[in-house]
C-alpha positions as protocol buffer text, in pm:
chain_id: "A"
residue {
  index: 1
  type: UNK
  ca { x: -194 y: -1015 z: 899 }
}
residue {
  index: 2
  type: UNK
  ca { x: -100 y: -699 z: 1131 }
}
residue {
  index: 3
  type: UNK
  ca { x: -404 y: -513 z: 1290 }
}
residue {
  index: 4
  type: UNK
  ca { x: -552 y: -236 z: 1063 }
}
residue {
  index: 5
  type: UNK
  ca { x: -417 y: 118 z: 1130 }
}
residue {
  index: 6
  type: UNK
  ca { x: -625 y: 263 z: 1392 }
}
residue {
  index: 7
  type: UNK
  ca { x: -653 y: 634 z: 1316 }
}
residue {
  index: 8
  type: UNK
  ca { x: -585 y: 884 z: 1608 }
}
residue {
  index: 9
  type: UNK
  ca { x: -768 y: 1261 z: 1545 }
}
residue {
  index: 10
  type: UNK
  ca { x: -443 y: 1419 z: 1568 }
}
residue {
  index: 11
  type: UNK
  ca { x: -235 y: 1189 z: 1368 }
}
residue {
  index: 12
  type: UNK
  ca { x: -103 y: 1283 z: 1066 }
}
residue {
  index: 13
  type: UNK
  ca { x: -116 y: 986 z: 790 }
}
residue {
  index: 14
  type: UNK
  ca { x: 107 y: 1001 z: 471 }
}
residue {
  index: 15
  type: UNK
  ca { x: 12 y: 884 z: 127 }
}
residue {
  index: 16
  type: UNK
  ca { x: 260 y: 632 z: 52 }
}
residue {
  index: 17
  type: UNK
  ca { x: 92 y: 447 z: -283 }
}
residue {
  index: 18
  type: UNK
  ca { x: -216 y: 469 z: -475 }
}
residue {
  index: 19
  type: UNK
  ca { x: -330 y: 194 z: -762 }
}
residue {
  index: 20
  type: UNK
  ca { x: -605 y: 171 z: -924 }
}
residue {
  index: 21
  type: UNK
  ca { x: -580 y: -217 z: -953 }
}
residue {
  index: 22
  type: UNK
  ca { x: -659 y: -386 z: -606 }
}
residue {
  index: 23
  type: UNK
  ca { x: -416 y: -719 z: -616 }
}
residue {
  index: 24
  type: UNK
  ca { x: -118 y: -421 z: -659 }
}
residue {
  index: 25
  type: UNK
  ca { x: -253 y: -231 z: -379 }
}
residue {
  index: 26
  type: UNK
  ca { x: -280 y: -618 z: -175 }
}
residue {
  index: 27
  type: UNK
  ca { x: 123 y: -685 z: -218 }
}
residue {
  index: 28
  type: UNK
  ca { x: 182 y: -366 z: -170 }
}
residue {
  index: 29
  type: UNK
  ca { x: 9 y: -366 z: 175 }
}
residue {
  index: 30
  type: UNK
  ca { x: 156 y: -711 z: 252 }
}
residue {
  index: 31
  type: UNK
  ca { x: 538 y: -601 z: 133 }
}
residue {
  index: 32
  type: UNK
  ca { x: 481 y: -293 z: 432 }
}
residue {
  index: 33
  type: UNK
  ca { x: 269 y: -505 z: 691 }
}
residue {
  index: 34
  type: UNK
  ca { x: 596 y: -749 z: 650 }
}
residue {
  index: 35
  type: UNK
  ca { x: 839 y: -496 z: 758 }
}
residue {
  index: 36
  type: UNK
  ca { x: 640 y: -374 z: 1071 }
}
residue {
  index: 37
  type: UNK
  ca { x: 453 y: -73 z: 941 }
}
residue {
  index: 38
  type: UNK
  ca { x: 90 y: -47 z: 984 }
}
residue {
  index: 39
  type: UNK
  ca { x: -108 y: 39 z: 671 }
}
residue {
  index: 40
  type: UNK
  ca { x: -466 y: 223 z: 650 }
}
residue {
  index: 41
  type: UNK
  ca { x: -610 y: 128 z: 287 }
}
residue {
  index: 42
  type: UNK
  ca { x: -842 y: 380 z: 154 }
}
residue {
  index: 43
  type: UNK
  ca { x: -1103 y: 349 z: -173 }
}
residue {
  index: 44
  type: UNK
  ca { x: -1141 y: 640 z: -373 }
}
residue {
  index: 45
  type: UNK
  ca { x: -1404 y: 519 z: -580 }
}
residue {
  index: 46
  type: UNK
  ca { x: -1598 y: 718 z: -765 }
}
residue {
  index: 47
  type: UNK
  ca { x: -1977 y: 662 z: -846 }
}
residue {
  index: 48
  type: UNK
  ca { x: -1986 y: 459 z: -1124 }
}
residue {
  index: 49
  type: UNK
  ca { x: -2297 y: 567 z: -1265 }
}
residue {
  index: 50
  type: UNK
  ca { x: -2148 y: 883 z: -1319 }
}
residue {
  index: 51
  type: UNK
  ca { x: -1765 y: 837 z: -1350 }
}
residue {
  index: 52
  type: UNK
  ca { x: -1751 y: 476 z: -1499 }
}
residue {
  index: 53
  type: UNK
  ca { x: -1403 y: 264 z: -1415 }
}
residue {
  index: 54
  type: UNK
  ca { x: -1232 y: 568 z: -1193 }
}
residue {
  index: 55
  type: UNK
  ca { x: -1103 y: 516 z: -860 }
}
residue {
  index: 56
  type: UNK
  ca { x: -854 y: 311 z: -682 }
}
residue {
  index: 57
  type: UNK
  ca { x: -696 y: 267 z: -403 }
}
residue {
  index: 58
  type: UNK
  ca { x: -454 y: 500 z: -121 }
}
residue {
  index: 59
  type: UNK
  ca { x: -227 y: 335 z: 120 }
}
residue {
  index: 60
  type: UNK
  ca { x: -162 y: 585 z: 425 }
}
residue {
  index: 61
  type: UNK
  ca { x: 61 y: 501 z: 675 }
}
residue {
  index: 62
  type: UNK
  ca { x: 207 y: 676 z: 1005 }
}
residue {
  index: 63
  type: UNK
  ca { x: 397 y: 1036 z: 925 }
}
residue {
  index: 64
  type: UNK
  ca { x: 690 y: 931 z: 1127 }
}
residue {
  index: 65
  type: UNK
  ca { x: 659 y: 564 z: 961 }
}
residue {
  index: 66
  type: UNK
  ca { x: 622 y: 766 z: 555 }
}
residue {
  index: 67
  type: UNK
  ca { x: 1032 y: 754 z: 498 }
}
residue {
  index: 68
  type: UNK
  ca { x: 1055 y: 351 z: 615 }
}
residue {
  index: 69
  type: UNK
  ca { x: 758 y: 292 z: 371 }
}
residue {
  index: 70
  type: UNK
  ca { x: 879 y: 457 z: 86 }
}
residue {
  index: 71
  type: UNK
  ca { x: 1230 y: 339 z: 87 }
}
residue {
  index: 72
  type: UNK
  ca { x: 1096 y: -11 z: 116 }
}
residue {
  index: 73
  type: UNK
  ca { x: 866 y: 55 z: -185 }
}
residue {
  index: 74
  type: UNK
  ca { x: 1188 y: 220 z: -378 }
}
residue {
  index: 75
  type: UNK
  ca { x: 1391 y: -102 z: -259 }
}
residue {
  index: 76
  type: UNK
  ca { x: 1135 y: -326 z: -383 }
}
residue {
  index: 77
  type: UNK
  ca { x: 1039 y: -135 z: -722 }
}
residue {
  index: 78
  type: UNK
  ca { x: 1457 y: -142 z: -818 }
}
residue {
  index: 79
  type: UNK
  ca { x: 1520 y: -490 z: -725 }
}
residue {
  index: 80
  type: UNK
  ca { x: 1218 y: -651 z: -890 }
}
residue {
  index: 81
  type: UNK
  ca { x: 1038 y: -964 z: -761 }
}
residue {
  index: 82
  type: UNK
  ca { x: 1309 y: -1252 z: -610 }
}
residue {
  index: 83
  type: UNK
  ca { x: 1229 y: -1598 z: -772 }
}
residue {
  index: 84
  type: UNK
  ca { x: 1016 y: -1731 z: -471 }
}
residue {
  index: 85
  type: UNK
  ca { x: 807 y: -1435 z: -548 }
}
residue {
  index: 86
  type: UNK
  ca { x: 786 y: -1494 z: -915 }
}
residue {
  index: 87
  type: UNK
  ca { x: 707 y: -1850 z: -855 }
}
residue {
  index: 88
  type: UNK
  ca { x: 1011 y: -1960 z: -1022 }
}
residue {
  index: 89
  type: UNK
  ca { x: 1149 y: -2288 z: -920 }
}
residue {
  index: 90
  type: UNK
  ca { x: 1574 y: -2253 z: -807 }
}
């Protein structure tokens, strides 16, 4: 799997997906980590003692990476899941 983003203190990141279910958030990652684009994954969970079952999950990438990412993520949403993904036997 591609080394985690490392985050520079001048670097601006984009929010390119959020989810609040993790195995989403884990193809989503791997679908952008596939195509060369380094992904930060952030929590955003809240305490659950006071907000019970809210949070999820951001994936950030590069600023100058944001466009790639989200036309992949467009791409991906409009042609579905091929048959290997599926599982489906051809």
């Amino acid at each position: 799997m591609a080394e985690a983003l490392r985050e520079e203190p001048n670097e601006a990141l984009a929010i390119v997906f959020t989810s609040e279910q993790e195995s989403e958030t884990l193809v989503v990652q791997g679908l952008l980590e596939s195509a060369g684009i380094e992904v930060l994954a952030t929590n955003f969970d809240a305490p659950q003692d006071v907000l019970p079952g809210v949070g999820g999950i951001a994936l950030r990438v590069r600023q100058d990476q944001a466009d790639e990412a989200k036309a992949i993520l467009d791409e991906y949403r409009s042609k579905g899941l091929s048959d290997a993904e599926a599982g489906v036997d051809v």
